[in-house]
N, C-alpha and C positions, 0 to 999 in steps of 0.2 A: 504494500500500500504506500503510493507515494503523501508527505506531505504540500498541502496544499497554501501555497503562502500570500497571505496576505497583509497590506497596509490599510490597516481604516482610516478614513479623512472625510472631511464635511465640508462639503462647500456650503460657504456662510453668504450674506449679502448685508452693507449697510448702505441705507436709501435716506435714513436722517439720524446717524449719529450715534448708532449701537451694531454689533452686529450680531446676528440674527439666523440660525439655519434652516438652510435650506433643503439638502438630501446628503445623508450619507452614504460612501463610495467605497469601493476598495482600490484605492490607488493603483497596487498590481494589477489591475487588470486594464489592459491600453486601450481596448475598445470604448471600455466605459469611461477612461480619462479621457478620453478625444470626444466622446459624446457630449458629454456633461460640461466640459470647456467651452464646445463650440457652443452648446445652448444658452451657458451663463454672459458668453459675449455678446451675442444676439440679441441675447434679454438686455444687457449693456448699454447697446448701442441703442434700444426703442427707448432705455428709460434713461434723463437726462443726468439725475442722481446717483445714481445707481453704481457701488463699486462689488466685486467681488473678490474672498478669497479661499483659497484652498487652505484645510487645517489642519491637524491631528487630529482625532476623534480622541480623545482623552481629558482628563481631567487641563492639563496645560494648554491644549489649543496651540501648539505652535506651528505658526503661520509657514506654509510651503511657498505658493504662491500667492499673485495679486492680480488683479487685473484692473485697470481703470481706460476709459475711454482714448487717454491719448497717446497709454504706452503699451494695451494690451496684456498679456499674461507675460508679466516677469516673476523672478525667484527673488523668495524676500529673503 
């Protein structure tokens, strides 16, 4: 039986000032990180406020990515 590995992370959104989640992911999996990116940008670019980031799913929350309108998803 192989083990199956996984990264939990949460894409979060702040729209006014807190942030807030949205769904949780398993980062290993690249289908789902390319899915869930490309939705969060698109969601992005309709809503003028709107920032997003990828997190740890843990008590710490530390921040992987970022994404804002005018730089897109960078590594924080």
């Amino acid at each position: 039986m192989s083990a199956t590995r996984t990264k939990p992370v949460k894409l979060q959104v702040n729209d006014s000032g807190s942030w807030r989640n949205v769904i949780r992911f398993d980062a290993a999996d690249d289908a789902q990180c390319v899915a869930i990116t490309e939705a969060a940008a698109t969601l992005g670019r309709a809503a003028s406020r709107a920032t997003f980031r990828i997190a740890m799913d843990d008590a710490l929350q530390l921040p992987l990515l970022h994404w804002t309108r005018e730089k897109g998803w960078v590594e924080s």
